[in-house]
C-alpha positions as CSV (number, residue, x, y, z in Angstrom):
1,X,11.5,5.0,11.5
2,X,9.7,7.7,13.3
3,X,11.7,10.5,11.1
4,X,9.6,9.3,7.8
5,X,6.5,11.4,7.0
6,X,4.6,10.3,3.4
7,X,3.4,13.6,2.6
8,X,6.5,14.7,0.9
9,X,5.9,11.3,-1.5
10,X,1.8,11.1,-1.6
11,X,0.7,10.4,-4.6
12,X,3.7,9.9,-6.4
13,X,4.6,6.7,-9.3
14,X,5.2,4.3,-6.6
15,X,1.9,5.2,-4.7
16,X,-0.1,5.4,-8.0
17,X,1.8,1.6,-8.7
18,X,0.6,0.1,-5.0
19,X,-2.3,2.2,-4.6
20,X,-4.2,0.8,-8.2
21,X,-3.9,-2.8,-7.2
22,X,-4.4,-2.4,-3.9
23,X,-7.7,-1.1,-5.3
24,X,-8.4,-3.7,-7.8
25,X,-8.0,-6.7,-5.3
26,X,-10.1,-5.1,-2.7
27,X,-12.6,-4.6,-5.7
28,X,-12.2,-8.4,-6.1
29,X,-12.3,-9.7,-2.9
30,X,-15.3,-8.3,-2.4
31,X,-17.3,-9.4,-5.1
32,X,-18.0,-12.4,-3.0
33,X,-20.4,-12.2,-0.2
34,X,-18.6,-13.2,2.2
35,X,-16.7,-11.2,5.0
36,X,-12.8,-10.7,5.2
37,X,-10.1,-9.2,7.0
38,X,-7.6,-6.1,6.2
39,X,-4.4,-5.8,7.8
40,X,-2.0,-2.9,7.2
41,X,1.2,-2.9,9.7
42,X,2.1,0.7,8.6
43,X,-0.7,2.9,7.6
44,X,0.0,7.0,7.3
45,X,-2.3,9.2,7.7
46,X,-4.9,7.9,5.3
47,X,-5.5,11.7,3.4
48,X,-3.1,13.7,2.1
49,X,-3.3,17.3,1.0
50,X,-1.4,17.9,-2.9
51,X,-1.5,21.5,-2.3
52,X,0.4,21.2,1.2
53,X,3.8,22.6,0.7
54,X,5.5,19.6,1.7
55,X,3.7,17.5,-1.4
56,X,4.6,20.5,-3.4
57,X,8.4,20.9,-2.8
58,X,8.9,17.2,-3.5
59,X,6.8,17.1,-6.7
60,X,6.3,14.2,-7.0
61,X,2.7,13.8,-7.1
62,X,2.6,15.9,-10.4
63,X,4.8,13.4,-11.9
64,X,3.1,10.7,-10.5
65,X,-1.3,10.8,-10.1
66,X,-0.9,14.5,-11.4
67,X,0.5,12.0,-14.9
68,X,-1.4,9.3,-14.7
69,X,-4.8,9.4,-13.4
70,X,-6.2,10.3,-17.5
71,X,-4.7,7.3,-18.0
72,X,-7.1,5.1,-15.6
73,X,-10.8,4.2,-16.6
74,X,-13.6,6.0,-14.8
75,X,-14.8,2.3,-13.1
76,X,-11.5,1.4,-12.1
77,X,-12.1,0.7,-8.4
78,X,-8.5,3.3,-7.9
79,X,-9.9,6.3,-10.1
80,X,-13.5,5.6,-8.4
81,X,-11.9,5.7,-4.9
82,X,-9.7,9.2,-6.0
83,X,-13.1,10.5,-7.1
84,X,-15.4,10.3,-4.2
85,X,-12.3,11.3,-2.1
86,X,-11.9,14.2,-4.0
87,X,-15.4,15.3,-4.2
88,X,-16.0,15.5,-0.6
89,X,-12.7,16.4,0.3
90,X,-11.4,18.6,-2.3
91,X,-9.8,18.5,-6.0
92,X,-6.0,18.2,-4.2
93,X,-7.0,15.4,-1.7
94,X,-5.3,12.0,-1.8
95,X,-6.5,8.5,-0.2
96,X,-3.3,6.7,1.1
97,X,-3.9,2.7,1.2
98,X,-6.2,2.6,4.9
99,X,-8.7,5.0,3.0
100,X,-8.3,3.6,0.1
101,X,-9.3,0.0,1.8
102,X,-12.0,2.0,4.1
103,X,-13.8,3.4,0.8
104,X,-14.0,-0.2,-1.0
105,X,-14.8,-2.4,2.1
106,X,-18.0,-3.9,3.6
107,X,-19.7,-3.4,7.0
108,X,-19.2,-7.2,7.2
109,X,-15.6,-6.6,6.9
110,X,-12.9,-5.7,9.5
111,X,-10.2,-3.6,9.4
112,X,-7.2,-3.0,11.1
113,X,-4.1,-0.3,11.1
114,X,-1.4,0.1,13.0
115,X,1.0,3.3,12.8
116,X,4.0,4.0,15.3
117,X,4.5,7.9,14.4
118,X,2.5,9.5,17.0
119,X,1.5,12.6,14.3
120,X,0.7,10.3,11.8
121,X,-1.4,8.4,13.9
122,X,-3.3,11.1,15.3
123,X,-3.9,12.4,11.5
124,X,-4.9,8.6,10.8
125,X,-7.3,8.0,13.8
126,X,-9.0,11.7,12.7
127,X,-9.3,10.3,8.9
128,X,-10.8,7.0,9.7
129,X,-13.8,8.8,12.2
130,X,-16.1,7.9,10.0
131,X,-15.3,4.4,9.2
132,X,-15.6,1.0,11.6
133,X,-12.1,0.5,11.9
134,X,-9.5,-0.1,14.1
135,X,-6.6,2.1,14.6
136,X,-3.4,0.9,16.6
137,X,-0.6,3.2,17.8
138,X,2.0,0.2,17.7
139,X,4.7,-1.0,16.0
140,X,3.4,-2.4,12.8
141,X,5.6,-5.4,13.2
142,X,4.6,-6.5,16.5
143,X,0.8,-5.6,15.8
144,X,0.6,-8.0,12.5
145,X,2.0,-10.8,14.6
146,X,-0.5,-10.3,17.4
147,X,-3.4,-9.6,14.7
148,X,-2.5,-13.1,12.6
149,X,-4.2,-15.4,12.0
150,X,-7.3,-12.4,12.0
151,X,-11.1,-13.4,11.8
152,X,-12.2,-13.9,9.5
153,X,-9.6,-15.7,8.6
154,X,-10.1,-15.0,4.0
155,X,-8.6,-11.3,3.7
156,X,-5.6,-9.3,3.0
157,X,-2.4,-7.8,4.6
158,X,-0.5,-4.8,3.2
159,X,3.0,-4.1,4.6
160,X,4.8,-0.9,3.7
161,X,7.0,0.2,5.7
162,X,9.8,3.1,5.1
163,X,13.0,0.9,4.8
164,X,14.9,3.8,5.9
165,X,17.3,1.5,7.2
166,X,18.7,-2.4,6.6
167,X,17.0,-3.9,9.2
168,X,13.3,-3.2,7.1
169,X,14.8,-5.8,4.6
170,X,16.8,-7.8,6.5
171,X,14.1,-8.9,8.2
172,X,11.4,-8.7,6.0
173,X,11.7,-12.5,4.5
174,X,11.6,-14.2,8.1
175,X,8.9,-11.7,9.2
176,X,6.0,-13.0,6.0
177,X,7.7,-16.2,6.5
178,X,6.1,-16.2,10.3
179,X,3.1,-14.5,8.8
180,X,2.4,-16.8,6.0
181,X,2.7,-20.2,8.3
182,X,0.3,-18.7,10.6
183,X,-2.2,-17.3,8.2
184,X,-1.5,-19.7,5.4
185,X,-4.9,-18.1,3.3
186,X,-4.0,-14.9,3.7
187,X,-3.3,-12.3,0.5
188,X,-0.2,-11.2,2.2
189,X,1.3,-7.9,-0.4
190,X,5.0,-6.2,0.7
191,X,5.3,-3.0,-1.0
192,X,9.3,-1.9,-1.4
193,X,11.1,0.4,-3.3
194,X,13.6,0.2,-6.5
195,X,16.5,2.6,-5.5
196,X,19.7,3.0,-7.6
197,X,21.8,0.6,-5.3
198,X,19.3,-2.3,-5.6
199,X,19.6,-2.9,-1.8
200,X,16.1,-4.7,-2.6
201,X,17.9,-7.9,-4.2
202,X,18.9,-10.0,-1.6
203,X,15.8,-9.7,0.2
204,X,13.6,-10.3,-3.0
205,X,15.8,-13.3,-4.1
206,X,15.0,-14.7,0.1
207,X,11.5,-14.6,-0.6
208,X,11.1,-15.6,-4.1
209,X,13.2,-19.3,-2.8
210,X,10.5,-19.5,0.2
211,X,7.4,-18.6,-1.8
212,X,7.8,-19.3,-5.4
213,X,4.2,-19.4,-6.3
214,X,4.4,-15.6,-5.3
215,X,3.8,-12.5,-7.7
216,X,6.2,-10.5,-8.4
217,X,5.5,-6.9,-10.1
218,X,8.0,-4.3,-10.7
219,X,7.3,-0.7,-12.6
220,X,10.7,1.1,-13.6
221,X,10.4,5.4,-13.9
222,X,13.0,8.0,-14.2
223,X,14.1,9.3,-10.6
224,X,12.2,12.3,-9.4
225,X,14.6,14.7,-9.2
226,X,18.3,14.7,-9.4
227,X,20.3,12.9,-6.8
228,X,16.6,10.9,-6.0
229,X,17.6,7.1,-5.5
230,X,14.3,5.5,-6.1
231,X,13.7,4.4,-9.6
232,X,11.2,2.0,-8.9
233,X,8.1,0.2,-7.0
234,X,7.9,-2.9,-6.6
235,X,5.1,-5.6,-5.0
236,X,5.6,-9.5,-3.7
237,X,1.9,-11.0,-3.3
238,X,1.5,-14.4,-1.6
239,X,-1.5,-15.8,-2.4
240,X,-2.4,-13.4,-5.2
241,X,-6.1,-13.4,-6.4
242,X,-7.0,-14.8,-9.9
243,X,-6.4,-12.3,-12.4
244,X,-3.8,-10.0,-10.0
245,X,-0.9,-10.9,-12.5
246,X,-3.4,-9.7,-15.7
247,X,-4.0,-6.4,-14.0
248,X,-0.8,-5.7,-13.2
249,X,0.5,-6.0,-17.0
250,X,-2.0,-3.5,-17.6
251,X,-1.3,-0.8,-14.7
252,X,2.4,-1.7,-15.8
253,X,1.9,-0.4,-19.7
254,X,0.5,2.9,-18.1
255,X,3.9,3.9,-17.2
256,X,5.4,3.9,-20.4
């Protein structure tokens, strides 16, 4: 949906949940010398300001990295990442998930984003300047199926879109289905949100019959604020690196 902005949710539980092992299988994947592919079919703007008042009426980043990031190590590829963001671009700066992948990739690696709202991908395309990326203004949907199967073909997809409305999980278990025949190597990761009405179930139970080797990783957390539906995060990885289910125990016990 074009209406959806993430600056009113940067940095909040759910981004600290995606956002640490995003980092920690980027860290992983490239611990091997060999080049890969990233894939993200709906990006954001890459850097978000915690002082903007948008970030600040919400907050939700004070209950969410504001809480947790003491609770990280100092070489965990997310704290590491939050650090050098925040020493060049200030103490209340945020890497979303394409700066995140930006800061922990190769030169031998490629990357591609694709984001539909024009502001967002404006903010997006001025955040990635520095880095040898690839920045799409498309439908994140129709870019991923063009894009697969990427070369090199060993890499990662991240797919996070709104669901502001039923058709983002209606279709989601047909979409990875497409996605995973095609590119059958691929570390494909859906990010989705717990709300109060578990609207996630039916599309969680499609895909767990389709790829039951999958991971599945669920964090629970009180709602934000009163009348707030989401009361979770949530991640399905296909083809989830050695060690991915491990980690995730661990980021999971930081939210108790």
């Amino acid at each position: 949906m074009l209406s959806y902005q993430h600056l009113y949710h940067a940095g909040n539980l759910a981004d600290v949940h995606k956002h640490a092992l995003l980092a920690w299988t980027l860290d992983y994947l490239t611990a091997k010398d060999k080049p890969l592919s990233y894939l993200e079919s709906h990006a954001g703007r890459a850097l978000y300001d915690l002082s903007a008042p948008e970030a600040v009426k919400t907050g939700e980043a004070a209950q969410g990295i504001g809480r947790l990031l003491d609770r990280f190590p100092p070489d965990h590829p997310y704290a590491r990442v939050l650090a050098r963001v925040r020493a060049a671009q200030g103490p209340q700066a945020y890497p979303g998930s394409p700066l995140i992948a930006a800061s922990l990739l190769r030169d031998i690696d490629t990357i591609h984003l694709a984001e539909m709202h024009p502001r967002e991908h404006a903010a997006l395309s001025s955040a990635m300047l520095p880095y040898p990326v690839r920045v799409h203004h498309a439908d994140g949907f129709s870019k991923v199926q063009e894009l697969t199967p990427p070369m090199p073909r060993r890499g990662m997809l991240l797919i996070d879109p709104s669901f502001e409305t039923a058709a983002d999980y209606d279709g989601m278990p047909r979409f990875i289905g497409q996605i995973a025949r095609k590119w059958n190597v691929g570390v494909i990761a859906l990010w989705y949100p717990i709300l109060t009405d578990a609207r996630h179930g039916p599309m969680l139970a499609a895909l767990t019959d389709g790829h039951p080797d999958a991971l599945r990783h669920e964090v629970r957390f009180p709602p934000a604020r009163s009348g707030h539906r989401m009361v979770g995060s949530g991640l399905f990885v296909i083809n989830p690196p050695w060690g991915l289910a491990d980690e995730a125990a661990r980021i999971g016990a930081l939210f108790g």
